[in-house]
CHARMM-style PDB file with segment names, atoms N, HN, CA, C and O in Angstrom:
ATOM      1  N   UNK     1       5.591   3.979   1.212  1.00  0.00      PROA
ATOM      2  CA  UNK     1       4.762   2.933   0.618  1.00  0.00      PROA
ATOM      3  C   UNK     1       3.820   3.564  -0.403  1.00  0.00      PROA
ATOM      4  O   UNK     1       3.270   4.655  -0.250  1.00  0.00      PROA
ATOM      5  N   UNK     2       3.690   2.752  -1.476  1.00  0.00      PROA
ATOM      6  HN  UNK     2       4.136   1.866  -1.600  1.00  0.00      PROA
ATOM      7  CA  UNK     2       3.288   2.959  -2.327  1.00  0.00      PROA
ATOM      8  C   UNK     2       1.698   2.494  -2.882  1.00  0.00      PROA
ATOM      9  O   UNK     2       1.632   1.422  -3.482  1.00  0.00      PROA
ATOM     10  N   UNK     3       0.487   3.256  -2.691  1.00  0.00      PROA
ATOM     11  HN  UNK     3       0.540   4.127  -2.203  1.00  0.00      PROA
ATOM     12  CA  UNK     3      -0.961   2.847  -2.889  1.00  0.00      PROA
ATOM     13  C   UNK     3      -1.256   1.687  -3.664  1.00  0.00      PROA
ATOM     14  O   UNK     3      -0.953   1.859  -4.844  1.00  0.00      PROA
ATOM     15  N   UNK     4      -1.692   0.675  -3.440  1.00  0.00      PROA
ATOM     16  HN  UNK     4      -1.938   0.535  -2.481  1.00  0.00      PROA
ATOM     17  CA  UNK     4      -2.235  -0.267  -4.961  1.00  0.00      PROA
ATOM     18  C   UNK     4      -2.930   0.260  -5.804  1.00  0.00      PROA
ATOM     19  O   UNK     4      -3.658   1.215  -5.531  1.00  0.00      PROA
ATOM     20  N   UNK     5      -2.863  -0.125  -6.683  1.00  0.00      PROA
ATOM     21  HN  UNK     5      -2.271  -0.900  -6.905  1.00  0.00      PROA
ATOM     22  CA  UNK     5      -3.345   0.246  -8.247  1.00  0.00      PROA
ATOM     23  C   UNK     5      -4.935  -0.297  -7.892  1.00  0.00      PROA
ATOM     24  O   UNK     5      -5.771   0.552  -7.585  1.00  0.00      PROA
ATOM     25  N   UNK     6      -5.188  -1.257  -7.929  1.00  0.00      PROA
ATOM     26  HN  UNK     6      -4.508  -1.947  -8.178  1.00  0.00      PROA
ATOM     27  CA  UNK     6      -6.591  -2.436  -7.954  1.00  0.00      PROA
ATOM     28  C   UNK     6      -7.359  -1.955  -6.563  1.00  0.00      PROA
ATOM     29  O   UNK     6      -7.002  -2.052  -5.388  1.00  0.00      PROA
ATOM     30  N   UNK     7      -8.681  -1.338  -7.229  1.00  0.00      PROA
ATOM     31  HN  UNK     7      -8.971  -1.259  -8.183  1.00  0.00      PROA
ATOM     32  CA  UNK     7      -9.708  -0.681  -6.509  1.00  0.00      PROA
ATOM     33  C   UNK     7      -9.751  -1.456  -4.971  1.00  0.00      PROA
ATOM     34  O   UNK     7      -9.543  -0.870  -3.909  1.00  0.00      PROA
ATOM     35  N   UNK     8      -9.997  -2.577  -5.081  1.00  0.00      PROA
ATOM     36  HN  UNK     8     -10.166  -3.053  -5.943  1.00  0.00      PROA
ATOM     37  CA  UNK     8     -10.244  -3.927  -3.791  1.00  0.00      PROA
ATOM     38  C   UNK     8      -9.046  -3.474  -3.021  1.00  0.00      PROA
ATOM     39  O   UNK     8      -9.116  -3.171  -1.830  1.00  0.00      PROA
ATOM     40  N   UNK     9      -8.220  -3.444  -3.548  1.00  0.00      PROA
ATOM     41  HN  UNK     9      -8.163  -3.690  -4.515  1.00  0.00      PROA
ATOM     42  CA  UNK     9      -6.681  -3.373  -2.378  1.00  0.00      PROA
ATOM     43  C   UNK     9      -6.768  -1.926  -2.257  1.00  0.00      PROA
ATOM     44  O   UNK     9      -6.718  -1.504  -1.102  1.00  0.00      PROA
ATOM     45  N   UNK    10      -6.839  -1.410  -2.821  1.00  0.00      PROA
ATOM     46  HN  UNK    10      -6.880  -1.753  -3.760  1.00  0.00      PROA
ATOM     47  CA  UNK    10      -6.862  -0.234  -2.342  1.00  0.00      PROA
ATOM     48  C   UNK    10      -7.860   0.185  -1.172  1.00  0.00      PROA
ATOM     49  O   UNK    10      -7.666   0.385   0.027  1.00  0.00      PROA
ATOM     50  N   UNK    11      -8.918   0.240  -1.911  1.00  0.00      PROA
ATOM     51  HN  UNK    11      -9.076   0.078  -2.885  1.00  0.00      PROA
ATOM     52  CA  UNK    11     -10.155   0.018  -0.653  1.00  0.00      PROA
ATOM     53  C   UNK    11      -9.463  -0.302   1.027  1.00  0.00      PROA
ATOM     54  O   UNK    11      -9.500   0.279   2.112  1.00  0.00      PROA
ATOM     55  N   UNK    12      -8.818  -1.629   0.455  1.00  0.00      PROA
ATOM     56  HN  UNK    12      -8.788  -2.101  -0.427  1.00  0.00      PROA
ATOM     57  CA  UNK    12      -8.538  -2.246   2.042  1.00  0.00      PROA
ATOM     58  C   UNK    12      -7.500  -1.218   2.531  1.00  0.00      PROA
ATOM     59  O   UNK    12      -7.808  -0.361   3.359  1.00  0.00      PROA
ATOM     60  N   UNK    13      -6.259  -1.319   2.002  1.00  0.00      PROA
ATOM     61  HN  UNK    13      -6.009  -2.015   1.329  1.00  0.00      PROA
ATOM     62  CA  UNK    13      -5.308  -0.665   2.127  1.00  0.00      PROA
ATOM     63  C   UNK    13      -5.425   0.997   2.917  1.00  0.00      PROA
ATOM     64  O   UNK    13      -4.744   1.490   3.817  1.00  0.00      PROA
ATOM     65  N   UNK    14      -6.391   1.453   2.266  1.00  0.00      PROA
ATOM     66  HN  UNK    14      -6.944   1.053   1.535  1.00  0.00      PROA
ATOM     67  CA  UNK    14      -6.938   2.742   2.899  1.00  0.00      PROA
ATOM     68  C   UNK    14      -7.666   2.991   3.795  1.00  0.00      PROA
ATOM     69  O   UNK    14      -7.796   4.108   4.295  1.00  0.00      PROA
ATOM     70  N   UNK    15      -8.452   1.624   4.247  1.00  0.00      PROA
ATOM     71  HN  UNK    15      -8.346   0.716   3.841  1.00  0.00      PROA
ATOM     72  CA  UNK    15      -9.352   1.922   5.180  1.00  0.00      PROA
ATOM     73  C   UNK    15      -8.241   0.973   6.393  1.00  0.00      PROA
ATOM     74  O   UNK    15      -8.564   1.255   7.547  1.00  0.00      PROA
ATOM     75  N   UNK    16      -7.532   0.364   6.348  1.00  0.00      PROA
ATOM     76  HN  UNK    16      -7.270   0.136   5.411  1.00  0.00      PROA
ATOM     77  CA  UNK    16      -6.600  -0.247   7.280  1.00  0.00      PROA
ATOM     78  C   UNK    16      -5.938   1.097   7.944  1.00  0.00      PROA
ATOM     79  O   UNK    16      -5.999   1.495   9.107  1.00  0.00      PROA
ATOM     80  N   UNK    17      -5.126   1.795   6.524  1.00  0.00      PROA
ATOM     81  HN  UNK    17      -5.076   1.472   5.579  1.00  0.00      PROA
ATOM     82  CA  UNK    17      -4.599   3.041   7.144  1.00  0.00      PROA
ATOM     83  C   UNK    17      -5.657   3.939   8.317  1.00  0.00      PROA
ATOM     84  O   UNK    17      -5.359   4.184   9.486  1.00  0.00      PROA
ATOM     85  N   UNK    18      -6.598   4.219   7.800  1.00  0.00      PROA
ATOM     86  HN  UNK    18      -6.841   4.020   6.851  1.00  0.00      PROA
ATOM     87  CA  UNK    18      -7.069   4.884   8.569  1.00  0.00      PROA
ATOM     88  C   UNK    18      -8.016   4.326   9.838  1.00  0.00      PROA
ATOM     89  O   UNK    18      -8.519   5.093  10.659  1.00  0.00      PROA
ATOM     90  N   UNK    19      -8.116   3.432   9.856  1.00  0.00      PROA
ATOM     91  HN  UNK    19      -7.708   2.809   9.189  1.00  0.00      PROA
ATOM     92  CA  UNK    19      -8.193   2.847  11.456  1.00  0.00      PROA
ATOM     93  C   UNK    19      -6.983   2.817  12.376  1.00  0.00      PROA
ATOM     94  O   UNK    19      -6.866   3.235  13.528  1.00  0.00      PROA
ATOM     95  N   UNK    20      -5.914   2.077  11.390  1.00  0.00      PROA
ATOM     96  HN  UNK    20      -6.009   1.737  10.454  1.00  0.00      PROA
ATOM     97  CA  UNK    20      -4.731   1.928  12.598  1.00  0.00      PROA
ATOM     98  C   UNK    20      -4.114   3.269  12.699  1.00  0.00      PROA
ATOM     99  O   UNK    20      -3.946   3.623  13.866  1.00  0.00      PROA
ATOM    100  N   UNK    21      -3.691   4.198  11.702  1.00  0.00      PROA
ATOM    101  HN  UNK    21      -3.828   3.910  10.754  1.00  0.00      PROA
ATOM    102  CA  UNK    21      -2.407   5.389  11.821  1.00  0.00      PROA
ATOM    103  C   UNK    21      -3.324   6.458  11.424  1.00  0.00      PROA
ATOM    104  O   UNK    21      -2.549   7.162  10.776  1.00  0.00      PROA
ATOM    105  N   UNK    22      -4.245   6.939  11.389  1.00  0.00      PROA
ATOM    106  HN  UNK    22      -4.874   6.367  11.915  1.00  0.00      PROA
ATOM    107  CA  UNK    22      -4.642   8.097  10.687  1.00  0.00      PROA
ATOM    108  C   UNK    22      -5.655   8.294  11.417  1.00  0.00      PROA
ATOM    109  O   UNK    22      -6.153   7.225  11.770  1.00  0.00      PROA
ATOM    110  N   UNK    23      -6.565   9.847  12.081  1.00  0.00      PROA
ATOM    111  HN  UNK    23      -6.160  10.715  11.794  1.00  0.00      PROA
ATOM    112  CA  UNK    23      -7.453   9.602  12.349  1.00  0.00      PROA
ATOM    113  C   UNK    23      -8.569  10.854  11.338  1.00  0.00      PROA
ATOM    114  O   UNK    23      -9.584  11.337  11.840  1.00  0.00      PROA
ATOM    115  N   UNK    24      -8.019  11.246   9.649  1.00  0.00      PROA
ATOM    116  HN  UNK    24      -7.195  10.854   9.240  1.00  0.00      PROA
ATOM    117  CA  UNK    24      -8.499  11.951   9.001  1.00  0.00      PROA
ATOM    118  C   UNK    24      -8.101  11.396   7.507  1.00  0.00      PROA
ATOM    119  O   UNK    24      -7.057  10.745   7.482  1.00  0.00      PROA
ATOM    120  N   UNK    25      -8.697  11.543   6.429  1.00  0.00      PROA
ATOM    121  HN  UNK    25      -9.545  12.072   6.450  1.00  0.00      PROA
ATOM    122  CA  UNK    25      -8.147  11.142   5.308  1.00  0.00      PROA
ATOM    123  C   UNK    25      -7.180  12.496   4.873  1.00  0.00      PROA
ATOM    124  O   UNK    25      -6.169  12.418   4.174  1.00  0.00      PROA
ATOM    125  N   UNK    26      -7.626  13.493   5.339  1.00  0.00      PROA
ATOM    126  HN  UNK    26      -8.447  13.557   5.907  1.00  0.00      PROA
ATOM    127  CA  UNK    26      -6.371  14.588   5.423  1.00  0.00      PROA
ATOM    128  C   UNK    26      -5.171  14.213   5.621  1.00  0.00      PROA
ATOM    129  O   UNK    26      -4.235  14.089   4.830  1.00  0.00      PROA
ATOM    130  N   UNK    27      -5.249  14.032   6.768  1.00  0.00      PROA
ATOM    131  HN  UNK    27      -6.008  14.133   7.410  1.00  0.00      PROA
ATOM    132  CA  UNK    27      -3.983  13.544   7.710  1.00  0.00      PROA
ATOM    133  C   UNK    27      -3.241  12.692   6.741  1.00  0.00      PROA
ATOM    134  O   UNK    27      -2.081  13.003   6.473  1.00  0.00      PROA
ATOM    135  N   UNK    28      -3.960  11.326   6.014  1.00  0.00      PROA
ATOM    136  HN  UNK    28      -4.903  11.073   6.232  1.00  0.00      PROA
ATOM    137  CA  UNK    28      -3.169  10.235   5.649  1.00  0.00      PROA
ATOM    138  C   UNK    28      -2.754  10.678   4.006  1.00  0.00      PROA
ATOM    139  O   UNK    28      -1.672  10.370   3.508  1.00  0.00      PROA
ATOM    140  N   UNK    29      -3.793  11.432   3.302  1.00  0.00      PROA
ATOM    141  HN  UNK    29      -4.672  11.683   3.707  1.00  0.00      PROA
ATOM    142  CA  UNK    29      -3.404  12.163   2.197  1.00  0.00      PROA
ATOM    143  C   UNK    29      -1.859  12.957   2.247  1.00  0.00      PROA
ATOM    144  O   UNK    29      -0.912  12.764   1.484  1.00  0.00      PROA
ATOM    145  N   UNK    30      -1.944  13.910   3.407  1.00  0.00      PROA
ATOM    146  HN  UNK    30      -2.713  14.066   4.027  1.00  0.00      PROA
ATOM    147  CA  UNK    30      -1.109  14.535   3.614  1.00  0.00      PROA
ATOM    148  C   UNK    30       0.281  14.133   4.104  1.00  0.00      PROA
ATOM    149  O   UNK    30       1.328  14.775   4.023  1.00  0.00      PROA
ATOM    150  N   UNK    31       0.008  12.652   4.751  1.00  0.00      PROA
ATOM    151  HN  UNK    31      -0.843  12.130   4.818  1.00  0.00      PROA
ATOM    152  CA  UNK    31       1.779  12.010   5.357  1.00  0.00      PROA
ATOM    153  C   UNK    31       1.964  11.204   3.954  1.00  0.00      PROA
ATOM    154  O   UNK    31       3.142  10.911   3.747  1.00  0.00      PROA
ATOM    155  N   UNK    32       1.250  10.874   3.167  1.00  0.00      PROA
ATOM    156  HN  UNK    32       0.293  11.112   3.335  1.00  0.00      PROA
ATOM    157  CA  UNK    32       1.658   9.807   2.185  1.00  0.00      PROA
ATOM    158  C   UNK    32       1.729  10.642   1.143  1.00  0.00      PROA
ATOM    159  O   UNK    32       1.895  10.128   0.037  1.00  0.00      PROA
ATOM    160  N   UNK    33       1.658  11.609   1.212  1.00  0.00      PROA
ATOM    161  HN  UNK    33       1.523  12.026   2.111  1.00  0.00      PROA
ATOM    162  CA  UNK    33       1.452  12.629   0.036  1.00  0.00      PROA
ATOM    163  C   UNK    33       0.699  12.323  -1.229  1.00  0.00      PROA
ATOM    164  O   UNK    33       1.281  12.423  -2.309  1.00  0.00      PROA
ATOM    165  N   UNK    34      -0.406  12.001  -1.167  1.00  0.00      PROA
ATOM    166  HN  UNK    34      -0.878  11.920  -0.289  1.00  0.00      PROA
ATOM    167  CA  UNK    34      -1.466  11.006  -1.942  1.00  0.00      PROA
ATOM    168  C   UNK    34      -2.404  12.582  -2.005  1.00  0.00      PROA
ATOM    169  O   UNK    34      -2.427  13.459  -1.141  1.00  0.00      PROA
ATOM    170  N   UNK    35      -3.184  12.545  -3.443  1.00  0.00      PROA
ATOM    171  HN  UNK    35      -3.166  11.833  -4.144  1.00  0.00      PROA
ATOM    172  CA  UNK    35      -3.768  13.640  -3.969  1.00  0.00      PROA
ATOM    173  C   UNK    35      -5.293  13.092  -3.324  1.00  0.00      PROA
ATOM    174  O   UNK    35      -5.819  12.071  -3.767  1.00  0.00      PROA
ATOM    175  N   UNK    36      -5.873  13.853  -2.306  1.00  0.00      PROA
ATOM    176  HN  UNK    36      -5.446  14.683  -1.946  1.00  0.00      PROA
ATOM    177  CA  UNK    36      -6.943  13.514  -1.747  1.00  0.00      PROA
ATOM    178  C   UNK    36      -8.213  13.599  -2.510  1.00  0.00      PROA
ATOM    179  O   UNK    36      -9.175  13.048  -1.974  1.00  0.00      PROA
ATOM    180  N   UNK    37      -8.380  14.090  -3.478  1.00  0.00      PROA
ATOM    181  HN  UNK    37      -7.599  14.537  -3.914  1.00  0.00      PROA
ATOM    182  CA  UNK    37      -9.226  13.895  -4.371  1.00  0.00      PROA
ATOM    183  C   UNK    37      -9.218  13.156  -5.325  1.00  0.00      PROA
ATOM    184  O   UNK    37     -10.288  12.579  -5.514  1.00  0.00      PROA
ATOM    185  N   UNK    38      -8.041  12.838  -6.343  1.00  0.00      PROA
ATOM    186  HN  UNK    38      -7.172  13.307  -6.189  1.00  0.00      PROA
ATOM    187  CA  UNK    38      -7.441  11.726  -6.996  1.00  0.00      PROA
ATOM    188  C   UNK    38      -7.864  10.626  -5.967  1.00  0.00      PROA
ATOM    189  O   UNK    38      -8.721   9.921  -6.499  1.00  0.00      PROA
ATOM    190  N   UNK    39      -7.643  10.302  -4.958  1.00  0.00      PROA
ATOM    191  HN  UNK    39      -6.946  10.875  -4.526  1.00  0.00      PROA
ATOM    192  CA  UNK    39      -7.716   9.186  -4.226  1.00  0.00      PROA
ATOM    193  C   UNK    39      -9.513   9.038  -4.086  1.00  0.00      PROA
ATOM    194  O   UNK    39     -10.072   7.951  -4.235  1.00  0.00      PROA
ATOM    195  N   UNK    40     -10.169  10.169  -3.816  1.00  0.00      PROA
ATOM    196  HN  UNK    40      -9.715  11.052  -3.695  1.00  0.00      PROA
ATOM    197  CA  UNK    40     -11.721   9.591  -4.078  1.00  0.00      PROA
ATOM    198  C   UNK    40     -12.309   9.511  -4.767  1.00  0.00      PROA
ATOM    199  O   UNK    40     -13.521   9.340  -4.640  1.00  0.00      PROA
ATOM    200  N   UNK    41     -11.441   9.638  -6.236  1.00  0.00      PROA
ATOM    201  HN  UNK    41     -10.456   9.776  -6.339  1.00  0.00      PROA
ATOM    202  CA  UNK    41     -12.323   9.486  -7.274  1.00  0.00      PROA
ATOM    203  C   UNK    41     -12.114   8.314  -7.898  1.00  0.00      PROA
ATOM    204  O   UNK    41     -12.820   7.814  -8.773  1.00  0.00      PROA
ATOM    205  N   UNK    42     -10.875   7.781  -7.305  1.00  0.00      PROA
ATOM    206  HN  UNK    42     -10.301   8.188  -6.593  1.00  0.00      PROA
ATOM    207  CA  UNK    42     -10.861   6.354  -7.880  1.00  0.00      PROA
ATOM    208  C   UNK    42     -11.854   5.612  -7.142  1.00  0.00      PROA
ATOM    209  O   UNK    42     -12.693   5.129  -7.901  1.00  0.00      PROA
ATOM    210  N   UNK    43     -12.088   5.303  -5.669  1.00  0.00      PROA
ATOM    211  HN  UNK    43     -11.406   5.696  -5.052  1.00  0.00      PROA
ATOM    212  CA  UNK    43     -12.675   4.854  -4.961  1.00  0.00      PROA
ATOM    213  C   UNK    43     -14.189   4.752  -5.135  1.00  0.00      PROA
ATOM    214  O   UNK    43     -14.930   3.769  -5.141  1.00  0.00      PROA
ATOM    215  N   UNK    44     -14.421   6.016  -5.270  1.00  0.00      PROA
ATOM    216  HN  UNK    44     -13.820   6.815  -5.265  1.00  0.00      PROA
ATOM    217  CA  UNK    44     -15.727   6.379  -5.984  1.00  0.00      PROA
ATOM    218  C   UNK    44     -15.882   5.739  -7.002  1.00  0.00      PROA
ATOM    219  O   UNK    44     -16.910   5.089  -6.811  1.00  0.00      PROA
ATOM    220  N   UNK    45     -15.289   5.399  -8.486  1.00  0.00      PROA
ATOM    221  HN  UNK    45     -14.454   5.927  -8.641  1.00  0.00      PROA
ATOM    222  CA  UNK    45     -15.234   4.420  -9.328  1.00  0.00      PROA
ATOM    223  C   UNK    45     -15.507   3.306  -9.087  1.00  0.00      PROA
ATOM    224  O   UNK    45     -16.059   2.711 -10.013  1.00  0.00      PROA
ATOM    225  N   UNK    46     -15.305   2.644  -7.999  1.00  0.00      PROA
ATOM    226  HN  UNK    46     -14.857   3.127  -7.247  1.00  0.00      PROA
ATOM    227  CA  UNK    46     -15.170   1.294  -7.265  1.00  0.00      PROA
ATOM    228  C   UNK    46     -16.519   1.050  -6.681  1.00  0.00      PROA
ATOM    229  O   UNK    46     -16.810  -0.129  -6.478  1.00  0.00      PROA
ATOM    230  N   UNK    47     -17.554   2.143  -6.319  1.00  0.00      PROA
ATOM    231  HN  UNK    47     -17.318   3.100  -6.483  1.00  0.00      PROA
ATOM    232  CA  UNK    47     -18.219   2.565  -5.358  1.00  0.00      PROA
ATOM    233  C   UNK    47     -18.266   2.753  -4.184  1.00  0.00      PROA
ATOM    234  O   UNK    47     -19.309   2.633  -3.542  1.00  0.00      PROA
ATOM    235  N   UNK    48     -17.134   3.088  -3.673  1.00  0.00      PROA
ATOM    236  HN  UNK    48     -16.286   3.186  -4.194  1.00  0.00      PROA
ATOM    237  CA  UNK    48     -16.912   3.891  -2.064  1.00  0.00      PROA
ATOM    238  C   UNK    48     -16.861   4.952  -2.142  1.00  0.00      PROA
ATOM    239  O   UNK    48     -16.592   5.501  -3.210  1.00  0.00      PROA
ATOM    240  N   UNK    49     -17.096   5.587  -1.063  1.00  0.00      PROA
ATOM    241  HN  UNK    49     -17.315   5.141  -0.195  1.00  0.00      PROA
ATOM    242  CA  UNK    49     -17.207   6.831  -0.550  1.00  0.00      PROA
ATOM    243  C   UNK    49     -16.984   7.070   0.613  1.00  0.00      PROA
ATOM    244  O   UNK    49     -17.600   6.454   1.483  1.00  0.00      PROA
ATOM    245  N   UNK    50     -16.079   7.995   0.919  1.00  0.00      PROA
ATOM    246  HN  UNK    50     -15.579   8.496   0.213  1.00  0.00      PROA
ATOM    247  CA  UNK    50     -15.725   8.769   2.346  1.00  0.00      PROA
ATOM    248  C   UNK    50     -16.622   8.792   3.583  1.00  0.00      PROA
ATOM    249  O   UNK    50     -17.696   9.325   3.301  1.00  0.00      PROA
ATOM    250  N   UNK    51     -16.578   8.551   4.360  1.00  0.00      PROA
ATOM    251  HN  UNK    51     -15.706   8.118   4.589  1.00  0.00      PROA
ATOM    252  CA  UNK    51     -17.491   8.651   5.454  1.00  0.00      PROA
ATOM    253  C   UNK    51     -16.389   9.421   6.825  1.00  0.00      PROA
ATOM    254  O   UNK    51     -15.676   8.963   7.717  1.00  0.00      PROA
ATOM    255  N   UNK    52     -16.634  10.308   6.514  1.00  0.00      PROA
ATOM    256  HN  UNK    52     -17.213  10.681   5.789  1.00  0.00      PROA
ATOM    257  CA  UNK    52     -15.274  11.010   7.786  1.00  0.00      PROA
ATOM    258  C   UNK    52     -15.944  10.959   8.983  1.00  0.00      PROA
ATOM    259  O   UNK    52     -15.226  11.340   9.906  1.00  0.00      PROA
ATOM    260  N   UNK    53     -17.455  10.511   9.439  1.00  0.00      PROA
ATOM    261  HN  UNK    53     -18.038  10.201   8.689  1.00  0.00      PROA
ATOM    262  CA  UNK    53     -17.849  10.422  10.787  1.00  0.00      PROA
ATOM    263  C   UNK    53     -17.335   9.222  11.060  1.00  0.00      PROA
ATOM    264  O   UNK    53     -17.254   9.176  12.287  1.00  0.00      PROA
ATOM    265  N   UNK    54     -16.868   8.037  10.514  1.00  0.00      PROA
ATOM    266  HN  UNK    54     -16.933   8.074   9.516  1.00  0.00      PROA
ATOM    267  CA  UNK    54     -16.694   7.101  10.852  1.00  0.00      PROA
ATOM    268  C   UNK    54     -14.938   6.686  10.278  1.00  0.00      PROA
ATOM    269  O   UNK    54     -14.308   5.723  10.715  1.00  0.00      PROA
ATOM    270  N   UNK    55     -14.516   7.475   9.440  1.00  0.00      PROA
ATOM    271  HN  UNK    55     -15.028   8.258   9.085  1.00  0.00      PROA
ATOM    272  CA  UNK    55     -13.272   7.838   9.020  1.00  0.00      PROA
ATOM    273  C   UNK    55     -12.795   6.716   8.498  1.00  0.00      PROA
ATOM    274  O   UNK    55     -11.682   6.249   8.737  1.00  0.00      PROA
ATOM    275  N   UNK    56     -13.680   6.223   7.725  1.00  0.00      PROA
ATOM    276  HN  UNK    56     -14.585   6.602   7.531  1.00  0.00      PROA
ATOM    277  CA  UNK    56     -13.695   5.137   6.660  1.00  0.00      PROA
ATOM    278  C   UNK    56     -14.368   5.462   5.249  1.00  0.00      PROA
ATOM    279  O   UNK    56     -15.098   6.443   5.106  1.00  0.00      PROA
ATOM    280  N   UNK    57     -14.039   4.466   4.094  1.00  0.00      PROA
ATOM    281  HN  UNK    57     -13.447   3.669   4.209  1.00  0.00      PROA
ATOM    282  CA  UNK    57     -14.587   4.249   2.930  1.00  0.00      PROA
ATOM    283  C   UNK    57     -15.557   3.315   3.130  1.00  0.00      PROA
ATOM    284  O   UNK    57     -15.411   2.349   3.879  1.00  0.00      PROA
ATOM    285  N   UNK    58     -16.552   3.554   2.494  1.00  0.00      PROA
ATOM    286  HN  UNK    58     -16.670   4.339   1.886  1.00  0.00      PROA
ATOM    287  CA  UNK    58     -17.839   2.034   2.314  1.00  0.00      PROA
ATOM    288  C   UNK    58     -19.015   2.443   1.501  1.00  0.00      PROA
ATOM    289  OT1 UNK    58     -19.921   1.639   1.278  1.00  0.00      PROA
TER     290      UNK     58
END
C-alpha cells in the first residue's frame, strides 16, 4: 500500500498504522519501506509532529 499524497490522509493513514500494526514509526517506515524522515517532513509541513511516547503524530 501506497501512502496518500494529501497531508489530512496522510496524517490519518499514519497514525491508524501505528496504533493498529506498528508499535514504532521505525518499525512502520521500515515494513512499508517509507523514508522516515521524508515522511516527517511532510507532516511537519502540515503541522504534526512525532510523538514516539505516545507513538503518534499530533
Amino acid at each position: 500500500m501506497s501512502l496518500p499524497k494529501d497531508p489530512m490522509m496522510l496524517f490519518s493513514v499514519v497514525n491508524t498504522k501505528l496504533r493498529d500494526e506498528y508499535d514504532s514509526l521505525d518499525a512502520l517506515c521500515s515494513d512499508m519501506e517509507v523514508n522516515k524522515a521524508e515522511l516527517e517532513h511532510e507532516l511537519a509541513q502540515a503541522g504534526f509532529e512525532y510523538n514516539p511516547e505516545q507513538n503518534k503524530f499530533w
